[in-house]
N, C-alpha and C positions, 0 to 999 in steps of 0.2 A: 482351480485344482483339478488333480485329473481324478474323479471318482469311479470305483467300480459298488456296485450295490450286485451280491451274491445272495438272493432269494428264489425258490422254486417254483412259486406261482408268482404271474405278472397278469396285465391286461392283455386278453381278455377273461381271461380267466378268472374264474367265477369268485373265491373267497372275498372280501371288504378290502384287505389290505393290497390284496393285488392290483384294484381298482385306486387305491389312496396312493401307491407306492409312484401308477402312472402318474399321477398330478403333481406331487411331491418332485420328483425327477423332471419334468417338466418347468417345474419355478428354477431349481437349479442351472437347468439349461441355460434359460433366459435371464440367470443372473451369472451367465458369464462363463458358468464351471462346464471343462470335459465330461459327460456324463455316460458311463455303462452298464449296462443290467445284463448278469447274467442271469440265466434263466431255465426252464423246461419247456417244452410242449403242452399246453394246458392239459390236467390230468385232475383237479381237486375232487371232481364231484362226478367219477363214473359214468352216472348217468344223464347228464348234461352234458349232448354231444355237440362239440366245437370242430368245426374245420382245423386242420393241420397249418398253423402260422410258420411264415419263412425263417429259414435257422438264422437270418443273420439280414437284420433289416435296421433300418434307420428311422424315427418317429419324432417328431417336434424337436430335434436337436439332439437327440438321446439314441446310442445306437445298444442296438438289442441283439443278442447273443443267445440261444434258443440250445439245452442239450436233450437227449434224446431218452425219456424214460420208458418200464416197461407196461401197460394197461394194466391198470386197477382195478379191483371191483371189490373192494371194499375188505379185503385180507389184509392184515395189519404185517405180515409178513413180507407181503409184496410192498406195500410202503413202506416199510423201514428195510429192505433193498435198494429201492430207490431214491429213498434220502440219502444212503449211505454214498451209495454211487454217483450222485449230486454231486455232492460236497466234493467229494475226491474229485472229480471229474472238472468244479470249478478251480480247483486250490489246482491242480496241475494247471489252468488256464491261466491261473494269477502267477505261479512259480516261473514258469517257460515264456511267460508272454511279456506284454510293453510293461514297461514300471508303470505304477499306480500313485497317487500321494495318498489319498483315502480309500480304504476296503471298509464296507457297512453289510452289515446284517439282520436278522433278526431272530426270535426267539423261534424258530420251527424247523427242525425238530430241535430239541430239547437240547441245551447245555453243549453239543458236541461238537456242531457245526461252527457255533462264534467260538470253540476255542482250535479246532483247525483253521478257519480264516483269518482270526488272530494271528497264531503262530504261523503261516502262509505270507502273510503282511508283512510280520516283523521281520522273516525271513530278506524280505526284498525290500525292508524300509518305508513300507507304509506303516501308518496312521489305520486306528478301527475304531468304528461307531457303532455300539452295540446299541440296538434298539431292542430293549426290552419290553414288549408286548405285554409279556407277563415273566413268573417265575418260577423256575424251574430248580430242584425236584421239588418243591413246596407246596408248589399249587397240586401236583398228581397225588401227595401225600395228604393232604385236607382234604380235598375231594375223595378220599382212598381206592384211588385207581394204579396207583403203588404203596409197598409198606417199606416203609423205614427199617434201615438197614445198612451193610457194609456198601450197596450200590450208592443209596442217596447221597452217604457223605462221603462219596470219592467224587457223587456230581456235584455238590454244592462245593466242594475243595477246590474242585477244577472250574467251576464256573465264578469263585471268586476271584481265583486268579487270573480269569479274564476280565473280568472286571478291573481288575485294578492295573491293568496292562493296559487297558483301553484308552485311546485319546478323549475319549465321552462315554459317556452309558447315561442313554434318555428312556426315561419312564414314565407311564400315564398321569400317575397320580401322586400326592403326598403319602396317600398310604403305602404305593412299593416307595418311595424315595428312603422312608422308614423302615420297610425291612431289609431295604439294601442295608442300612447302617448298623441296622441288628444284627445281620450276619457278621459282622465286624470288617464286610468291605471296607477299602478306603481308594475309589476312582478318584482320579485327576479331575475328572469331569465330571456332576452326577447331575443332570437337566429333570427336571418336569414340562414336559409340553405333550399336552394331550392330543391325542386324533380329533379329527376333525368328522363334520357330516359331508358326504357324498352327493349328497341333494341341500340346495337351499334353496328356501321358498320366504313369501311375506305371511307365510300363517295365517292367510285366509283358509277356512278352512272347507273343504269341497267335497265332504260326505252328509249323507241325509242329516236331516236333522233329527233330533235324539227324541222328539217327541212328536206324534203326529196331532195333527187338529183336528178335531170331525168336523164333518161338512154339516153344512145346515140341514138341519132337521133330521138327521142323521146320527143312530145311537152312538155313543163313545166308544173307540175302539180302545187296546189299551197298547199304552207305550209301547215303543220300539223297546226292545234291550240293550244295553248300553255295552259297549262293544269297546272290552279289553284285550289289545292285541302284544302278545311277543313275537319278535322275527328274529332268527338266525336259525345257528346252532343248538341244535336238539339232541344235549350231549350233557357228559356225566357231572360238567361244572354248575349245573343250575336249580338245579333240586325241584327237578318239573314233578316227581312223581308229589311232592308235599303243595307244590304251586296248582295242580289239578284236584288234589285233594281239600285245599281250602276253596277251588270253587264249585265243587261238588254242595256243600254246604249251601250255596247263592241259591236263591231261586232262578228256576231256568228263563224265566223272562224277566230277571232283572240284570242280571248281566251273562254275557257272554265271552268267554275266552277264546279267541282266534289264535291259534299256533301255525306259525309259516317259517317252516324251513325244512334240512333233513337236517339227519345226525346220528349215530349210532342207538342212542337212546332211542330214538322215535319208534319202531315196531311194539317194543314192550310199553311202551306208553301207550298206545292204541290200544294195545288189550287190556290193560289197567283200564282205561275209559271205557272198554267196552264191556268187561267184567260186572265194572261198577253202571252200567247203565247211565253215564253221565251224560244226560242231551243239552248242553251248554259249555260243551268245549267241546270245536271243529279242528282238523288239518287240514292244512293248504300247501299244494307241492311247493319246492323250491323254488321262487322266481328272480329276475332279473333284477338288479338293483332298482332300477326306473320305475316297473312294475310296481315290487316291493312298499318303493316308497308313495306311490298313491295309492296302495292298499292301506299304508300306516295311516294315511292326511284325510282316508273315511273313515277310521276307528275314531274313539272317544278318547280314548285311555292307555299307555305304552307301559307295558308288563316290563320290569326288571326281577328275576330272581337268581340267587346264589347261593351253593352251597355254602351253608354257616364257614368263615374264616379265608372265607377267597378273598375276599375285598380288599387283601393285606397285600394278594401277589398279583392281582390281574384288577383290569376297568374295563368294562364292557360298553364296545364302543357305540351298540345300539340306542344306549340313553341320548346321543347325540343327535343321532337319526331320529331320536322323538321328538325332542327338542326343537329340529331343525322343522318338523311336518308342525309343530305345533299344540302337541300333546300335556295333558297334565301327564305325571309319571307317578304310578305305583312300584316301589321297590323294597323286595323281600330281602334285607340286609341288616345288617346291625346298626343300629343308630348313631354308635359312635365311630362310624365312617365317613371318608368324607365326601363319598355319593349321597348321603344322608342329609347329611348339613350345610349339602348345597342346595338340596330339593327344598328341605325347609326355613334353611334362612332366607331361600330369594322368592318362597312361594310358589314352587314349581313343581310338587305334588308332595308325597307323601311316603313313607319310610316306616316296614317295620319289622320286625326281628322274628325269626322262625324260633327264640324260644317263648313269644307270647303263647298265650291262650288259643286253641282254634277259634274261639267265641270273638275274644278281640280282634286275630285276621278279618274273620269273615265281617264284623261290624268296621272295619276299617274300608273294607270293599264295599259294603251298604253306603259310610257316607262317602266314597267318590262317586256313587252310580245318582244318587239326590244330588250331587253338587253336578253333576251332567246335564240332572234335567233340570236341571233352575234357572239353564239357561245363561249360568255365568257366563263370561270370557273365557277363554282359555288363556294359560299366561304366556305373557310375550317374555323370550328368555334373554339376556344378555348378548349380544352376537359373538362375543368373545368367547362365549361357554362354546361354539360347534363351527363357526363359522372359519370358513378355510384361509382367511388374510390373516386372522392372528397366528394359526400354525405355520404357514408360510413366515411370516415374519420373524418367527421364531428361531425357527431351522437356518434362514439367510443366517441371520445375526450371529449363530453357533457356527454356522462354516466358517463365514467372515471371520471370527473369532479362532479357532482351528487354521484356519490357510495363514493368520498371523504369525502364528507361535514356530507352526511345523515342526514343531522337538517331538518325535516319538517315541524314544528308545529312554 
């Protein structure tokens, strides 16, 4: 099939998905499919200077298509210009240019993009693959970074109708598969295949060790602190100022909170930490995936937290990336999700709910930091839960399946 894939950030550019999107496109290739990525100029992260990439280059099979945005520096105004000017900018590249069979998208920015490359598609007789990252107005309204109102339900109206226009709509997890159905969608196609990790390793694992020995004749020093780390986005969906707040509680040398990323949230969390005097949570600048992930494979312990009710429209892809380094994982979510009762039916850490107790957080962080120094294992997880052959295999199987039917209208 001849694919166009219309997303704003690609490789090298810094976001996860830009980095997943390259590999993704890549297995297509080599399974035969015409494959295009349109594109920008990398721009995600301001202050992560990248050299200027050629507007129209060729990569493993996959020819790449680069439009021209305007520098950001972190004005939400100048970004949603330059989404807008995107989109438009690829939808006349799709309208005027070679026929397509498949147009794919994803969920950034919000609802309006997959429903102009939609209707762009259908225009010229492609076929669209919504890749639902997460859900939109849903997730901005839990998080209440928007209020409910005559906008949301003109987005969620319009974003259902692209759904059910779609030749597929693939989602993380069973939890969005369910509020897609709640909304009273009804896609032709609705997939579960989760992201994948960026890095795999055999989970040997290549940080100190969590307890030091004294040397002979030599007083007893006392342990290391046991080093719980979160990496990404440091942003309004994760309820860091409540995740810093329960380890304020910890003693300073039993465990330690490492946060590594940027995010809008992050200035006012530093003063929150530094307000409170908390010397057991550090920041770490943004780094490179590579980087990233052997700072992850020296910590102890992979931080997941979420604003109570996310869990419903988003999965966050960093549990994978613990998984993959070889992490037990703390996550701050409701139990009857199914981040939850993955950690806990396969023994891969532990799960619990922002409306306990603070007393039960903080003893719930008490016993991972003793089951650290006990010198357990750490668990070895499924390959299928992160590893990149089963999402690969996935995706073939869904094109293959798509390039059969070709019915899009």
């Amino acid at each position: 099939m001849r694919i166009t894939i219309v997303y704003r950030y690609f490789h090298p550019d810094t976001p996860p998905y830009a980095a997943m999107l390259a590999q993704m496109t890549r297995w297509f290739a080599e399974a035969g499919h015409d494959v295009e990525v349109i594109t920008a100029q990398p721009s995600y992260k301001p202050e992560v200077v990248l050299p200027r990439q050629p507007w129209s280059e060729e990569r493993g099979g996959v020819r790449i298509r680069r439009l021209p945005v305007l520098p950001e520096n972190r004005r939400r105004w100048i970004w949603a210009i330059n989404s807008a000017v995107f989109v438009a900018m690829a939808s006349a590249m799709i309208l005027f240019g070679r026929r397509r069979d498949l147009l794919w998208t994803a969920t950034m920015p919000p609802v309006f993009q997959a429903a102009l490359i939609e209707l762009t598609g259908r225009v010229r007789g492609a076929g669209f693959v919504y890749h639902m990252l997460d859900i939109h107005p849903e997730l901005g309204i839990v998080a209440k970074v928007i209020r409910p109102g005559l906008l949301t339900r003109m987005m969620r109206w319009l974003d259902v109708r692209t759904i059910n226009r779609a030749a597929a709509v693939v989602v993380l997890s069973a939890d969005m598969e369910h509020a897609i159905e709640m909304r009273g969608a009804r896609p032709r196609r609705l997939e579960v295949i989760n992201n994948f990790s960026l890095q795999v390793c055999d989970h040997a694992r290549t940080g100190r060790s969590t307890v030091q020995s004294p040397g002979a004749g030599s007083h007893e020093e006392p342990p290391s602190p046991i080093r719980f780390v979160f990496a990404g986005n440091i942003g309004e969906f994760q309820n860091l100022e409540a995740l810093v707040a329960a380890f304020s509680g910890t003693a300073a040398g039993g465990a330690v909170l490492e946060l590594v990323g940027d995010g809008r949230a992050r200035t006012g969390l530093e003063a929150v930490v530094r307000a409170g005097g908390t010397g057991n949570v550090r920041f770490h600048r943004h780094m490179p995936i590579e980087e990233a992930f052997e700072f992850i494979r020296a910590c102890d312990i992979g931080v997941v937290s979420l604003v109570p009710g996310i869990y419903r429209f988003a999965f966050p892809s960093k549990i994978l990336t613990y998984l993959a380094a070889g992490l037990p994982i703390l996550a701050m979510v409701e139990p009857d999700s199914e981040m939850a009762r993955m950690l806990t039916e396969k023994g891969l850490g532990r799960a619990v709910g922002w409306d306990g107790a603070p007393d039960r957080i903080a003893g719930v962080i008490a016993d991972m930091v003793a089951a650290a120094r006990s010198g357990r294992p750490a668990p070895v997880p499924p390959p299928e839960l992160f590893h990149p052959d089963g999402a690969r295999a996935r995706w073939l199987d869904l094109l293959a399946d798509l390039e059969s039917e070709q019915k899009w209208a």
